[in-house]
C-alpha positions as CSV (number, residue, x, y, z in Angstrom):
1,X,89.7,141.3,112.7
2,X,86.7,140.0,113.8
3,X,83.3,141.3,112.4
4,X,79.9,140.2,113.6
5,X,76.5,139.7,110.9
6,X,73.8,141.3,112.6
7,X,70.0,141.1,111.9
8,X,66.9,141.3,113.9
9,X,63.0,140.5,113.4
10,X,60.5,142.9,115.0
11,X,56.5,142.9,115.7
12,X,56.8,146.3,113.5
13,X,58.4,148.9,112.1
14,X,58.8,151.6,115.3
15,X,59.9,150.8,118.5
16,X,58.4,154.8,119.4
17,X,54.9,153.1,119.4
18,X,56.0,150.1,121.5
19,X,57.3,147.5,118.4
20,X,59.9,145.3,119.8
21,X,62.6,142.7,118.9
22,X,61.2,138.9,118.6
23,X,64.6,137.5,117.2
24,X,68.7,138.3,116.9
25,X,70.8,136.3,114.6
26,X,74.3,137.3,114.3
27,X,77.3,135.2,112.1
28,X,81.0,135.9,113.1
29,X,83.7,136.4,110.5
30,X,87.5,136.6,111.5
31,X,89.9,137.4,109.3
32,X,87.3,137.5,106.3
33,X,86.5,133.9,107.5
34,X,83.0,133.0,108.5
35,X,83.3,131.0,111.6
36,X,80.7,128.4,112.7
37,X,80.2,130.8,116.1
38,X,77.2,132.2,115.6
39,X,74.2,134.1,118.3
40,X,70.8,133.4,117.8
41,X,67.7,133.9,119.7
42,X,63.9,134.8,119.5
43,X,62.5,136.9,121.9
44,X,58.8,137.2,123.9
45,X,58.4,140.4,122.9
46,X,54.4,140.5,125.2
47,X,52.6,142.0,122.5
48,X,51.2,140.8,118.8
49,X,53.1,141.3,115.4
50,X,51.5,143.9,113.1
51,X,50.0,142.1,110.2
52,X,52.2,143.5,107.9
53,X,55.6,142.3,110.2
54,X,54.0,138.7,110.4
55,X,53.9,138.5,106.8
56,X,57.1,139.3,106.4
57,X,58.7,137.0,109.2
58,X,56.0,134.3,110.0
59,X,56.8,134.6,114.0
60,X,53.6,133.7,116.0
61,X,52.8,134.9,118.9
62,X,52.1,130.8,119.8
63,X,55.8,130.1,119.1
64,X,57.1,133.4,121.0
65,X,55.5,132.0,124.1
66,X,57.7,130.1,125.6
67,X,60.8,132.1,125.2
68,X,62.6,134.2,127.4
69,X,62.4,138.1,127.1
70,X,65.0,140.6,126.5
71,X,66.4,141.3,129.7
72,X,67.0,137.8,129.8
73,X,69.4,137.4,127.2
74,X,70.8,140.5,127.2
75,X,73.9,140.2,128.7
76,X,75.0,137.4,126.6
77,X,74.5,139.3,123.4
78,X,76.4,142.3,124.3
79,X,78.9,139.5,125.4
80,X,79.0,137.8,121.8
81,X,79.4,141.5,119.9
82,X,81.5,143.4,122.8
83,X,84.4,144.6,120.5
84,X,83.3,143.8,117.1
85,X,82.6,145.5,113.8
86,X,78.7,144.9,113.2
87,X,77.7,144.6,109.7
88,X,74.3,145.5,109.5
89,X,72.0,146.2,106.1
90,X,70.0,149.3,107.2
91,X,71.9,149.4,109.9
92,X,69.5,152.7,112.1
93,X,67.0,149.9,112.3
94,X,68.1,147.3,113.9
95,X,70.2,149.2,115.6
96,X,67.3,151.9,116.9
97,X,65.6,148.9,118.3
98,X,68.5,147.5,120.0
99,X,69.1,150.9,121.8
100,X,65.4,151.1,122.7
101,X,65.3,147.8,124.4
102,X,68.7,148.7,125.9
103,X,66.5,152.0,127.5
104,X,63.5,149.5,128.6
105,X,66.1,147.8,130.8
106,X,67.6,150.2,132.4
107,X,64.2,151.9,133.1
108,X,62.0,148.4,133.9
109,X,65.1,146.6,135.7
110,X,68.1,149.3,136.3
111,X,70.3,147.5,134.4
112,X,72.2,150.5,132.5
113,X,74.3,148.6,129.3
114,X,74.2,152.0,127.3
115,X,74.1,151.7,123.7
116,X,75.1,149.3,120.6
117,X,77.7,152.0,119.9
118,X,79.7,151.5,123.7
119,X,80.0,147.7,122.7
120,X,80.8,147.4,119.1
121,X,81.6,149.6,115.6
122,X,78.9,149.6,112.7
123,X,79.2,149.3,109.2
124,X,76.0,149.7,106.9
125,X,76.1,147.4,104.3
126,X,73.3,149.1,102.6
127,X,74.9,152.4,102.7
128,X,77.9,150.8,101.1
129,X,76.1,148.9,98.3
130,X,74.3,152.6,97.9
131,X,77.6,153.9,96.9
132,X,78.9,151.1,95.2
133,X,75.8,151.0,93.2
134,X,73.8,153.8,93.0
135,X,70.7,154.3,91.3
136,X,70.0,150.5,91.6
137,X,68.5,148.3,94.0
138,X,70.4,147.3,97.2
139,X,68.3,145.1,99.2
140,X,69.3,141.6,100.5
141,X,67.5,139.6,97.6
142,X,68.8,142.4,94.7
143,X,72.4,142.3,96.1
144,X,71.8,138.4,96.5
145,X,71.1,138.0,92.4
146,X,74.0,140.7,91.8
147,X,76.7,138.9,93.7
148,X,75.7,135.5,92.6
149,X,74.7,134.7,96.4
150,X,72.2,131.3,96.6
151,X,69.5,132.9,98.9
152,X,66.7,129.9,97.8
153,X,65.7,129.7,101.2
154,X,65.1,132.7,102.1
155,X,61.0,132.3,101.8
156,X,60.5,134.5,104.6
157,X,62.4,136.8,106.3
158,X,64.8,135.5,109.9
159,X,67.5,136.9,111.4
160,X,69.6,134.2,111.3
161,X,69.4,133.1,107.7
162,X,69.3,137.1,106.4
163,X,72.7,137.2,108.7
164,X,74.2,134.0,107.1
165,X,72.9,135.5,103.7
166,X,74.3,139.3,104.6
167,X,77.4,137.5,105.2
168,X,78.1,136.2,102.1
169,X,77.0,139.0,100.2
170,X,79.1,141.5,102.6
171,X,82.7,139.1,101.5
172,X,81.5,139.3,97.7
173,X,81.1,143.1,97.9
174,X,84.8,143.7,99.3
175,X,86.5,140.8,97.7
176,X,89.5,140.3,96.2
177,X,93.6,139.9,96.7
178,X,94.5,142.8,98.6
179,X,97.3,141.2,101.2
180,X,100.6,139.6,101.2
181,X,102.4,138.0,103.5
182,X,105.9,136.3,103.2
183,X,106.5,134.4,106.4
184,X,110.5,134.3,106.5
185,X,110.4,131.9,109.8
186,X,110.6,135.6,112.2
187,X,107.9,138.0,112.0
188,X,105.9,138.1,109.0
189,X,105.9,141.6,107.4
190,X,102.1,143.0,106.0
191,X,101.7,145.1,103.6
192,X,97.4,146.1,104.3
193,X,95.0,147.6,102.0
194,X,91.5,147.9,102.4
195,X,88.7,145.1,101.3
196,X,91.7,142.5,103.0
197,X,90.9,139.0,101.7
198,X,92.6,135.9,103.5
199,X,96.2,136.4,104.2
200,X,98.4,133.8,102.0
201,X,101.7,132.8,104.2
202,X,103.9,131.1,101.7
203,X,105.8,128.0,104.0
204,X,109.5,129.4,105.2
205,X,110.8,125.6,104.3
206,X,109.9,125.6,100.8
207,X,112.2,124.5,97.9
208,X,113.8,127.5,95.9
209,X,112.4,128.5,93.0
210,X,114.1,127.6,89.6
211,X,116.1,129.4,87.7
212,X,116.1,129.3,84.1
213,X,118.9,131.3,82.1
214,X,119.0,131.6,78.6
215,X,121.7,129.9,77.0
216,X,124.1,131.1,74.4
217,X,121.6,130.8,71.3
218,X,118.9,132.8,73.0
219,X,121.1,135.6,74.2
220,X,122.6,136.1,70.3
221,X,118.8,135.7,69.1
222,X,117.7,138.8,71.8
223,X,120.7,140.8,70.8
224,X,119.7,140.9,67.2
225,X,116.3,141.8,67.8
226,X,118.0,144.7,69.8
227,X,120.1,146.1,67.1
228,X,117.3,145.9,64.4
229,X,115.3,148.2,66.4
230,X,118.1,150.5,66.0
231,X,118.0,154.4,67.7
232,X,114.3,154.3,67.5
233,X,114.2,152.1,70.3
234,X,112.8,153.6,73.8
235,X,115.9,152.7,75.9
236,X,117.7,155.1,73.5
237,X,115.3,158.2,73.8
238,X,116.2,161.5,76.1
239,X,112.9,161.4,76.9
């Protein structure tokens, strides 16, 4: 299964009134694996950050100036999350400015690439953490502290770090043993549950596993113990 860590940094908070993206950052996890494959990129978006957005980010307009603009990367990104699940922490944001700047380039340069939905799934991680939590506070840094997650660098918000962050926050929330596979040298057999941590294949060429019987002493010992607990024992109920 491969799942992609997506998170984005924006000039404000609504792309109605002309906000865009300035940065992607996306971590890949197969198999509940993080891989070292990861998308990142920061944007010219050709207009300022809000005050209140620089704060939070620290993206200049000065650094943004020299890098390329949407439609020029935009290919490659659907590219890197065509087919995955996207795990995204408030996901209708990120995702509404994705789809927006999707709908600048097909009306600026008639490139149509449709929406994050025709290329990849989305899961909310904030919606889950909501449920698995409620009442309490799910952002990054409160899940972070929660789920024991180190996020000491996080000083200011970036897509890339939140997503490396998001990442190991997301595999804490659904941990746990929930797979088993015995390889017997043909196909393996699975038995799946949800929340799937890594699959364990136990080697087909192993040694056998020992078998210790009791001996005569043991046996005499464990049929006294039976007969002293007589007919109240629950072997000899009709229940």
């Amino acid at each position: 299964m491969r799942q992609v860590v997506l998170d984005t940094e924006t000039t404000g908070l609504d792309p109605k009134t002309g906000h865009r993206i300035i940065e992607i950052g996306c971590v890949e996890i197969i198999n509940r694996k993080i891989t070292r494959n990861h998308y990142h990129q920061y944007i010219q978006p050709d207009r300022e950050s809000d005050e209140g957005a620089l704060a939070v980010h620290g993206i200049t307009s000065e650094f943004l100036a020299d890098k390329p603009r949407f439609e020029d990367i935009a290919e490659d990104f659907v590219t890197f999350i065509k087919g995955a699940e996207l795990i995204i922490h408030n996901a209708p944001f990120d995702v509404g400015f994705i789809d927006h700047e999707f709908k600048l380039l097909q009306a600026n340069h008639s490139v149509d690439l449709g929406q994050t939905s025709d290329h990849a799934t989305i899961l909310d991680s904030l919606v889950m953490a909501r449920k698995m939590h409620p009442g309490q506070k799910n952002n990054l840094d409160a899940l972070c502290k929660r789920y024991d997650v180190n996020n000491d660098k996080r000083e200011l918000h970036g897509a890339l770090l939140d997503s490396e962050i998001l990442a190991d926050v997301y595999l804490a929330m659904t941990g746990g043993q929930s797979n088993l596979i015995l390889d017997s040298g043909t196909e393996s057999e699975s038995a799946m549950v949800d929340n799937t941590t890594e699959i364990k294949r136990l080697d087909s060429n192993r040694k056998p596993l020992t078998v210790i019987r009791a001996n005569d002493s043991e046996i005499a010992e464990h049929e006294k113990i039976i007969a002293s607990i007589g007919d109240d024992a629950m072997w000899n109920s009709n229940q």
